[in-house]
Backbone bond lengths (Angstrom), bond angles and torsions (degrees), N, CA, C in turn:
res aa  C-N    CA-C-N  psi(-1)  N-CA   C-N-CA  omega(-1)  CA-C   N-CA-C  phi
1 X - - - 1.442 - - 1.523 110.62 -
2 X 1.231 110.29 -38.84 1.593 122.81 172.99 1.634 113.75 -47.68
3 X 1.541 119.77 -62.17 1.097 142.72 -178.04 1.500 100.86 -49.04
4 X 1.721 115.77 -47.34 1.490 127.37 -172.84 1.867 93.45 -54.40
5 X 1.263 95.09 -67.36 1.619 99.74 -149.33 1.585 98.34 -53.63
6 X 1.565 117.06 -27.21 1.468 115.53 -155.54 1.892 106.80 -58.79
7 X 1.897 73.66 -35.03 2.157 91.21 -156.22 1.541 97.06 -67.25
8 X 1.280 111.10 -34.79 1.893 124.81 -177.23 1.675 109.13 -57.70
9 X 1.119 98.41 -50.38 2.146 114.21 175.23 1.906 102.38 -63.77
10 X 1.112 99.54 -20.05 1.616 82.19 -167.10 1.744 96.45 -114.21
11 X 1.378 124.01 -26.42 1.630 109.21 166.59 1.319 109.69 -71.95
12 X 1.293 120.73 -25.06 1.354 119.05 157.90 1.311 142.61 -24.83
13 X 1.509 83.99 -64.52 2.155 110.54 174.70 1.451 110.67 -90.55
14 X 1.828 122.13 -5.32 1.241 110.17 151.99 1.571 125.69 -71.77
15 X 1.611 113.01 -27.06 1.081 121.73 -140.92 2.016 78.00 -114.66
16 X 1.071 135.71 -29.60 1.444 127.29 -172.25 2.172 87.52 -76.20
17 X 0.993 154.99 -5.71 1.304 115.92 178.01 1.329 103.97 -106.50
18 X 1.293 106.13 -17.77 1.994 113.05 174.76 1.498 103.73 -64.64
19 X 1.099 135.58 -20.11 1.507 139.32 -158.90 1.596 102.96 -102.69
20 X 1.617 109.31 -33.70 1.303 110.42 -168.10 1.452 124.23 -94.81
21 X 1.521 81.19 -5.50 2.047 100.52 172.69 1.589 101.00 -65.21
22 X 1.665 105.03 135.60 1.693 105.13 172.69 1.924 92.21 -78.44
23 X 1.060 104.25 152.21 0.774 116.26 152.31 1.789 142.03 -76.74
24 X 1.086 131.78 101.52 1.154 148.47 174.62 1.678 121.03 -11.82
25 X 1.553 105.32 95.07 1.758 86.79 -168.82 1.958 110.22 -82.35
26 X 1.726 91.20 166.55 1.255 110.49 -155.94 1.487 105.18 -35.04
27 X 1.037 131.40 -177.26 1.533 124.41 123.42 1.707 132.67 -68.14
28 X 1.066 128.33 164.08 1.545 133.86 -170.91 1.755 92.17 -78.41
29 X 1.378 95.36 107.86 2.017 84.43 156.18 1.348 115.95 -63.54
30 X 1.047 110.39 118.54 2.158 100.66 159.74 0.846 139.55 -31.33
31 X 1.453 146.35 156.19 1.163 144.04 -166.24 1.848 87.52 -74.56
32 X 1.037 120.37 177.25 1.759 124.54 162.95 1.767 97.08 -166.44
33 X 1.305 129.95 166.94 0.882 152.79 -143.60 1.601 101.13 -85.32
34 X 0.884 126.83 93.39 2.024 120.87 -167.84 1.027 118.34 -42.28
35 X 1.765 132.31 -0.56 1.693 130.40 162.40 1.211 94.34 -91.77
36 X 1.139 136.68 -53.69 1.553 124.45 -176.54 1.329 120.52 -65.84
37 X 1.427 131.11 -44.76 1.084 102.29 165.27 1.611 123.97 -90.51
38 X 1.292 114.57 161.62 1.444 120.67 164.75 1.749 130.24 -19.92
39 X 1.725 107.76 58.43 1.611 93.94 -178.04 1.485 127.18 -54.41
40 X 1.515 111.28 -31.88 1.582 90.09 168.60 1.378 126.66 -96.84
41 X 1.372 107.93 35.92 1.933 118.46 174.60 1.412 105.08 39.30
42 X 1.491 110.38 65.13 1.471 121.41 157.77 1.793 105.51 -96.02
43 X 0.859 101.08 -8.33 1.935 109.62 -169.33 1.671 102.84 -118.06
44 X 1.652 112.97 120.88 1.430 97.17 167.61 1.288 119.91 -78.95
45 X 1.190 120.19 -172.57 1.432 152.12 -149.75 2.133 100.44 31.22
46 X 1.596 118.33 40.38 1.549 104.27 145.84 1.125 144.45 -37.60
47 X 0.891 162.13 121.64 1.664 152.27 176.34 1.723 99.96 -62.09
48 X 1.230 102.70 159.04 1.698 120.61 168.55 1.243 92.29 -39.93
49 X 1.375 124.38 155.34 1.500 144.41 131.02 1.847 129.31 -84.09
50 X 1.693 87.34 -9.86 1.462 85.70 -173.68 1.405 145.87 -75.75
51 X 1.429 98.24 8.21 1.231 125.91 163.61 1.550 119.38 -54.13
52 X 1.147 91.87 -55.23 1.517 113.97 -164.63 1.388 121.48 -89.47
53 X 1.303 122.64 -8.34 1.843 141.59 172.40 1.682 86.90 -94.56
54 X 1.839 81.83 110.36 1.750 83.61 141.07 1.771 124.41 -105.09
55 X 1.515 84.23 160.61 1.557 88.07 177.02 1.155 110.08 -70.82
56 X 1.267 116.81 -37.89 1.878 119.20 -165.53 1.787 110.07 -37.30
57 X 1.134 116.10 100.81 1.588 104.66 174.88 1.308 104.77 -65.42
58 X 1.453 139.47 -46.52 1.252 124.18 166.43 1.738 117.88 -30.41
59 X 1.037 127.41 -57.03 1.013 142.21 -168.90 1.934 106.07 -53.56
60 X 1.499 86.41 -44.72 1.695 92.46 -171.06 1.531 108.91 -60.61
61 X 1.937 91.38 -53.02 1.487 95.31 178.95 1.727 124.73 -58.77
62 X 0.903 123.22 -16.18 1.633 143.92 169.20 1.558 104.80 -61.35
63 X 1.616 111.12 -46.65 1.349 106.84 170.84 1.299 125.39 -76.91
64 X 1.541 123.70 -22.82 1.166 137.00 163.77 1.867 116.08 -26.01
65 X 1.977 68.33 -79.83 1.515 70.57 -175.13 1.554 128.99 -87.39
66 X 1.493 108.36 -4.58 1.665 106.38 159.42 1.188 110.34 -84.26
67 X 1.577 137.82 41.99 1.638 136.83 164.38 1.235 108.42 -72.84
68 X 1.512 140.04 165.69 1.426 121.77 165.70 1.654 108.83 -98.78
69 X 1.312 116.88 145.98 1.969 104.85 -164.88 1.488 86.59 -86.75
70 X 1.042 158.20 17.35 1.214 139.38 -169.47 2.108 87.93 -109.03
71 X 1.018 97.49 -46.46 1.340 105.31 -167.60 1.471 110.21 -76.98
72 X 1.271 131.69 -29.48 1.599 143.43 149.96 1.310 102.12 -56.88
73 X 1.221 148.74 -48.19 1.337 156.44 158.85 1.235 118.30 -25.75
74 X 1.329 118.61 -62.40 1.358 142.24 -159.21 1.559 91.95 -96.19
75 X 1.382 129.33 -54.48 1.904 114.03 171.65 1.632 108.20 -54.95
76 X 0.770 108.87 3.22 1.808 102.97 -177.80 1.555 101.72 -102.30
77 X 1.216 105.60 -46.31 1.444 119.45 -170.82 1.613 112.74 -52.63
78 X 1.732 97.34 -40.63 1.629 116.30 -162.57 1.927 89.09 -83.37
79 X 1.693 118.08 -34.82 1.706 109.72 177.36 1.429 95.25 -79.13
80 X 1.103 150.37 8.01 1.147 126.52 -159.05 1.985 90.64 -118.19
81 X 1.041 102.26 -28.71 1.611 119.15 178.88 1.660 114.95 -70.29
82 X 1.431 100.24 -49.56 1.488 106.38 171.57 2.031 113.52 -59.99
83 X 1.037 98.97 -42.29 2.126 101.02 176.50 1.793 104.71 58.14
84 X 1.468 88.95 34.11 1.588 76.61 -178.45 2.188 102.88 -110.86
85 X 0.865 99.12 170.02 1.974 101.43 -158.66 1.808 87.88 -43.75
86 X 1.483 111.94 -72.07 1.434 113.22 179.44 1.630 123.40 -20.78
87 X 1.621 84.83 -64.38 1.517 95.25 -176.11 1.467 126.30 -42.73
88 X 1.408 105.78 -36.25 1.483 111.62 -165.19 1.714 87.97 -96.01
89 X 1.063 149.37 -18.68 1.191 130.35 168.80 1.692 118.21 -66.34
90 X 1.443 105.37 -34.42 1.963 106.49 170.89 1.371 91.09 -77.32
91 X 1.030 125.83 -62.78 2.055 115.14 -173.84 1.392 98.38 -26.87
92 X 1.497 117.75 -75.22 1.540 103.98 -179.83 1.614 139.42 -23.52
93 X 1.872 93.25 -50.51 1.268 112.13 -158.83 1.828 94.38 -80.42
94 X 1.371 115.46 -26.56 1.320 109.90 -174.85 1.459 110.05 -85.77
95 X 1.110 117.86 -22.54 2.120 125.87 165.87 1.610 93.53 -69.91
96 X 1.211 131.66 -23.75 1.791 115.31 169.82 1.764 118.04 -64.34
97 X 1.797 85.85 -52.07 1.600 112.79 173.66 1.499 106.69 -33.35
98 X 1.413 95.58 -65.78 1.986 104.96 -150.01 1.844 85.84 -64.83
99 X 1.419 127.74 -44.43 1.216 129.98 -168.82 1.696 119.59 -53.56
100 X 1.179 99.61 -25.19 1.450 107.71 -165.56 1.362 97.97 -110.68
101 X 1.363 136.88 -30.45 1.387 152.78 150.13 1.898 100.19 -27.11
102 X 1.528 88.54 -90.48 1.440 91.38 -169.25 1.470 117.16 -61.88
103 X 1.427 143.74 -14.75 1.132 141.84 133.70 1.854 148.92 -26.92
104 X 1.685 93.39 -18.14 1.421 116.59 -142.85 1.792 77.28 -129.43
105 X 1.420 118.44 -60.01 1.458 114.46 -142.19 1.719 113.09 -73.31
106 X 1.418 97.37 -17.09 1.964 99.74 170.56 1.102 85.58 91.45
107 X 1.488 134.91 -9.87 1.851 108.27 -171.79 1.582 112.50 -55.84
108 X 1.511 114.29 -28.35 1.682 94.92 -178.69 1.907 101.88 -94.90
109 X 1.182 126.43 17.88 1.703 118.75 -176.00 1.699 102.01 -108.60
110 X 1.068 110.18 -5.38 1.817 124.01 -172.00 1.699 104.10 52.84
111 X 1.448 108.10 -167.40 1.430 111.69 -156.71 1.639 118.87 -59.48
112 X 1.768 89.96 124.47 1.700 88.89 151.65 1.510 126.04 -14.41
113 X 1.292 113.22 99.40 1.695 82.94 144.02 1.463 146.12 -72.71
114 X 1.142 121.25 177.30 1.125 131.92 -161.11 1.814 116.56 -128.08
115 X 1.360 135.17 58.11 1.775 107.28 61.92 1.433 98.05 -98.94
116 X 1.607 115.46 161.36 1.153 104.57 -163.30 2.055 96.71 -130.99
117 X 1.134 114.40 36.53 1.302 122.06 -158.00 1.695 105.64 -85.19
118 X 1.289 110.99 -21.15 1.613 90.87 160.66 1.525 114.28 -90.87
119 X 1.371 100.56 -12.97 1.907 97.19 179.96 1.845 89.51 -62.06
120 X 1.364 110.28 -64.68 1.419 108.44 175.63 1.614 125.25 -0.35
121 X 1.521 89.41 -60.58 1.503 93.02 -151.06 2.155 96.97 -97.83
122 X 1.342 99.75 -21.75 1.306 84.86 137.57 1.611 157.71 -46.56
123 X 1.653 95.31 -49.36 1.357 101.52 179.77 1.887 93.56 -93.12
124 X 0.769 138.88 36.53 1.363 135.15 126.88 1.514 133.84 -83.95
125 X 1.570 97.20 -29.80 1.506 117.00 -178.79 1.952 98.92 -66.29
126 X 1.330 105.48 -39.09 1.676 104.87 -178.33 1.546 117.12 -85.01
127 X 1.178 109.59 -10.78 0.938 126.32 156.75 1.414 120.40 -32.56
128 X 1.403 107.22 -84.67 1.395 143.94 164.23 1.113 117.84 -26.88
129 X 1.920 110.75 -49.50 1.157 132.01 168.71 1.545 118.76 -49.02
130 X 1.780 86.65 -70.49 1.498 82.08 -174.03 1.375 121.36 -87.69
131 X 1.300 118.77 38.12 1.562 119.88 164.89 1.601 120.78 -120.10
132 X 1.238 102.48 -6.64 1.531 117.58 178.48 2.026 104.47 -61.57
133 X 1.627 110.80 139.50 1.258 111.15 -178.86 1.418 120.07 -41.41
134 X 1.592 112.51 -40.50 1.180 107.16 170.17 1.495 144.74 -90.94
135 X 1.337 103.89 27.57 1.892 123.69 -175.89 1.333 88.11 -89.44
136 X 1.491 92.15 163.35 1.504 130.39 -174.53 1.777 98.49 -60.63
137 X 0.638 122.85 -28.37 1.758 127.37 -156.60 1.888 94.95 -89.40
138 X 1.497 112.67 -66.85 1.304 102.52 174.79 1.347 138.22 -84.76
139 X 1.333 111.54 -9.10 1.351 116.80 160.51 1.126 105.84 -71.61
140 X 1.673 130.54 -42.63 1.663 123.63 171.03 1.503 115.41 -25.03
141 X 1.611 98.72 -62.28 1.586 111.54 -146.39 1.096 92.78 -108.63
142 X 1.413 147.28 7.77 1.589 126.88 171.25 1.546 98.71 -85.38
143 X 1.625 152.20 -14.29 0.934 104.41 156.28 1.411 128.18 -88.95
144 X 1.400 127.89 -2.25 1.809 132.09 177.60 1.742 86.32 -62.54
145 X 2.219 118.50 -56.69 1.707 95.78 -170.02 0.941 113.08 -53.68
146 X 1.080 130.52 -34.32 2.087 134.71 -161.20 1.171 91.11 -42.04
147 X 1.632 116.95 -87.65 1.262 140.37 -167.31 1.563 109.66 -12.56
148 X 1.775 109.35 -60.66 1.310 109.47 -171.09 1.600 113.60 -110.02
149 X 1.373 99.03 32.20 1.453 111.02 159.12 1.203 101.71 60.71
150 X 1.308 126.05 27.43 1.823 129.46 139.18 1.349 148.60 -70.61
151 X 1.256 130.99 142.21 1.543 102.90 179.00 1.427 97.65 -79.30
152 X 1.788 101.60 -179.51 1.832 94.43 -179.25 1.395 119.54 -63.28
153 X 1.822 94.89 -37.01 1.545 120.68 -167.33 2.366 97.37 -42.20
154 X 1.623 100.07 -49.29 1.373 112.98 -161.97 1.682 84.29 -72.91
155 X 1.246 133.69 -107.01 1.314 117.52 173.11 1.646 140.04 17.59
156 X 1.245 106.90 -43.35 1.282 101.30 176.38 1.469 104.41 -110.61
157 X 1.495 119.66 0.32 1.607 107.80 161.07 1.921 105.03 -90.50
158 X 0.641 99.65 -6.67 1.773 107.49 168.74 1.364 117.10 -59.29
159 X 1.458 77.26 -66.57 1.925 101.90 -176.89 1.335 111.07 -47.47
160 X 1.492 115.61 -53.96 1.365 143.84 170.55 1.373 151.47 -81.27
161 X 1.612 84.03 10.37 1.483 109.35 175.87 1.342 118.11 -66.50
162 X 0.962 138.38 -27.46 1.626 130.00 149.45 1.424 130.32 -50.75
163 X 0.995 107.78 -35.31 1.815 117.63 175.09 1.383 111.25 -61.41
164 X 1.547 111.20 96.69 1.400 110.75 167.78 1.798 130.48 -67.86
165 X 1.351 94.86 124.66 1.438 99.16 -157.64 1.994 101.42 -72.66
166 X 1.125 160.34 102.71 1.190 158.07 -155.37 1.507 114.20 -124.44
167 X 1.447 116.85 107.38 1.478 124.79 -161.04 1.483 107.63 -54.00
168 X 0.980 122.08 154.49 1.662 140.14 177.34 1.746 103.90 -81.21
């Protein structure tokens, strides 16, 4: 029994300083180019994205509606083709997109006028609209961000990271 307890006390005190070592944190991945790497962090070791999400909701909504619908169209088409759990959560989030897109962009009301300062303060009013928790746009896409542990706000600058935002 002696011999027992001795061998138990001493794998013990081999095994208590291996346990008590911190462990060594990662290294920093690099920034890399947000098409090349993994923007919706399905792949480990991604770099941050947070560079590249702005907060400006103006800004987002600007990308909204400068998306092209043919090309929101066609990313839905390609999640809607795949049928895999993911997929159909951006399909969703991109049927919010095109909805609030083609709603927003005037393509069926024809040209701005010119002064256009209550349209202005209109398309702020939808703004408002369509960014509130319960609009079509974030109820779309908060469950595709969930999934990859985004907010919607980050998510749809992902999605929309190509859309150059170009001041008025």
């Amino acid at each position: 029994m002696r011999a027992f307890l001795i061998a138990v006390a001493a794998i013990a005190a081999l095994a208590a300083p291996a346990a008590a070592q911190p462990k060594k944190p990662a290294a920093p991945v690099p920034a890399t180019n947000l098409l090349v790497c993994d923007p919706l962090k399905l792949l480990p070791g991604c770099a941050s994205i947070a560079g590249s999400v702005t907060s400006n909701l103006g800004d987002l909504w600007q990308k909204i509606i400068a998306a092209s619908g043919p090309d929101l169209a066609y990313a839905k088409a390609m999640a809607d083709a795949a049928a895999t759990p993911g997929s159909k959560l951006r399909s969703a989030c991109y049927a919010a997109i095109i909805l609030v897109n083609s709603q927003t962009s005037g393509a069926n009301l024809g040209a701005m006028p010119n002064p256009n300062v209550i349209t202005q303060a209109e398309q702020a009013a939808e703004l408002i609209d369509s960014l509130q928790p319960t609009s079509a746009v974030i109820a779309g896409c908060a469950p595709a961000a969930n999934a990859v542990a985004l907010s919607v706000t980050q998510l749809l600058n992902i999605l929309l990271a190509a859309v150059a935002v170009v001041p008025k």
